[in-house]
C-alpha positions as a Markdown table, in Angstrom:
| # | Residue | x | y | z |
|---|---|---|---|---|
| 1 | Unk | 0.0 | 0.0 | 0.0 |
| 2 | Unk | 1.4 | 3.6 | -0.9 |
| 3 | Unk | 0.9 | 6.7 | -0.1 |
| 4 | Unk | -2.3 | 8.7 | -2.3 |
| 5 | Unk | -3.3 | 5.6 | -3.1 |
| 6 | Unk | -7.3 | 4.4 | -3.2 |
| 7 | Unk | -7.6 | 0.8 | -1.6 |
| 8 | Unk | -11.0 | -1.0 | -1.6 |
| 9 | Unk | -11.9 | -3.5 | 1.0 |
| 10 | Unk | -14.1 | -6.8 | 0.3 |
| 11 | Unk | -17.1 | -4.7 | 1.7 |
| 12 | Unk | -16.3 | -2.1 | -1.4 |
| 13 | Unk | -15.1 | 0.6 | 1.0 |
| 14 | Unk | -12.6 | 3.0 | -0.6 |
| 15 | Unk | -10.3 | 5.0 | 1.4 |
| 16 | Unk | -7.3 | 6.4 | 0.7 |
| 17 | Unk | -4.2 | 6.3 | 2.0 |
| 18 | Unk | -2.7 | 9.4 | 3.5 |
| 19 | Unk | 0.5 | 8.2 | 5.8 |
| 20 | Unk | 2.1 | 5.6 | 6.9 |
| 21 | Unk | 4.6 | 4.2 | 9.9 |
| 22 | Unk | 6.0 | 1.0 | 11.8 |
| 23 | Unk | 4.9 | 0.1 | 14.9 |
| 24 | Unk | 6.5 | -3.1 | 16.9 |
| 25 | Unk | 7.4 | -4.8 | 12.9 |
| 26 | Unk | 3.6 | -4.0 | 11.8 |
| 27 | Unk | 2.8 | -1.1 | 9.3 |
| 28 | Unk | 0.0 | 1.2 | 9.8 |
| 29 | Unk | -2.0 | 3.6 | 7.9 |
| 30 | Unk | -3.8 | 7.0 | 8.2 |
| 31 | Unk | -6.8 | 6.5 | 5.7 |
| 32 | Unk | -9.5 | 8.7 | 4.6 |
| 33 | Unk | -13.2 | 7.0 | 3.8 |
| 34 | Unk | -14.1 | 8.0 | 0.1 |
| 35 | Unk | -17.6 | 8.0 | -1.5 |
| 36 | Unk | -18.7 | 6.1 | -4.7 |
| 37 | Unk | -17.8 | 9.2 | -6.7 |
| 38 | Unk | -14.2 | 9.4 | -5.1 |
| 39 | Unk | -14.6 | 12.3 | -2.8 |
| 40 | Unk | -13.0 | 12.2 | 0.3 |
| 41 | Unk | -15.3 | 12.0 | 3.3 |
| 42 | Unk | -12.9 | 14.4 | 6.0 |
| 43 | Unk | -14.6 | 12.7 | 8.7 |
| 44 | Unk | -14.6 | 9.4 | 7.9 |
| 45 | Unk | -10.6 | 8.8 | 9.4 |
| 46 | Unk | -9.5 | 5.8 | 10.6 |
| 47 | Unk | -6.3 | 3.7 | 11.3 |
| 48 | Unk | -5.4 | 0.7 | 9.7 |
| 49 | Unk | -3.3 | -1.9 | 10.8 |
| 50 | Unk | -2.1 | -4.0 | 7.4 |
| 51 | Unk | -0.5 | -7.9 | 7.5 |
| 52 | Unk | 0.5 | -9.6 | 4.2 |
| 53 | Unk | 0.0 | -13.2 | 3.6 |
| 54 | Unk | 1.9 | -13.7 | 0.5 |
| 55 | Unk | 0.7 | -11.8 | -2.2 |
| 56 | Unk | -2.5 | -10.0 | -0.3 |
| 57 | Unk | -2.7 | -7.7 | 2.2 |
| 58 | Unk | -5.2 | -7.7 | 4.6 |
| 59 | Unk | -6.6 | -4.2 | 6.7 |
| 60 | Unk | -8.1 | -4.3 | 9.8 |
| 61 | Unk | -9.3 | -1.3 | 11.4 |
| 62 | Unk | -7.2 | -0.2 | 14.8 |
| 63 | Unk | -10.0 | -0.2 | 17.7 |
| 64 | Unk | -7.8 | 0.2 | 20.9 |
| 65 | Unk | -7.8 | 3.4 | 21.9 |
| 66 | Unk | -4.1 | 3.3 | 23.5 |
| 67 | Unk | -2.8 | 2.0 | 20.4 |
| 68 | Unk | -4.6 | 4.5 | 18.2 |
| 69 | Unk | -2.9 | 7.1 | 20.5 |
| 70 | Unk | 0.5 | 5.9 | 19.9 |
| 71 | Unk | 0.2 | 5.5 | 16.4 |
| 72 | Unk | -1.2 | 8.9 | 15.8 |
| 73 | Unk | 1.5 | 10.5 | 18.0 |
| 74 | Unk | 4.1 | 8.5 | 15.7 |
| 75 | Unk | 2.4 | 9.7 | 12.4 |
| 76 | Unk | 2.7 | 13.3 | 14.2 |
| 77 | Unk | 6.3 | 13.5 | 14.1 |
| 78 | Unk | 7.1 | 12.2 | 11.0 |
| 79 | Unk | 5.8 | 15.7 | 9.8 |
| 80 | Unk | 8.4 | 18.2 | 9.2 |
């Protein structure tokens, strides 16, 4: 997954990816929900945690609140 990139998910979500990091050797994205006609819904953020299995890559949305504090303050300072 890359950066300004549109992902779907099985349930025909689309959001795109705004950042990235690592976290403990897992990567995590900053995504924006998107509408059918590809406009980005501003509140409609969420944190994905992604894991490959060979040639997919499967999302699953961060729910713990600690975590999504950490990651957050992570994505914070890689902006310069």
């Amino acid at each position: 997954m890359k950066i300004n990139t549109i992902i779907t998910l099985d349930n025909q979500e689309k959001y795109m990816v705004l950042n990235s990091t690592v976290y403990e050797n897992s990567n995590y994205y900053l995504v924006m929900g998107m509408d059918e006609n590809n406009e980005v819904i501003s509140s409609k953020v969420a944190i994905f945690k992604a894991e490959n299995e060979g040639e997919d890559i499967y999302v699953t949305k961060v729910e713990d609140n600690d975590l999504m504090v950490t990651i957050t303050n992570l994505l914070k300072s890689q902006i310069k």
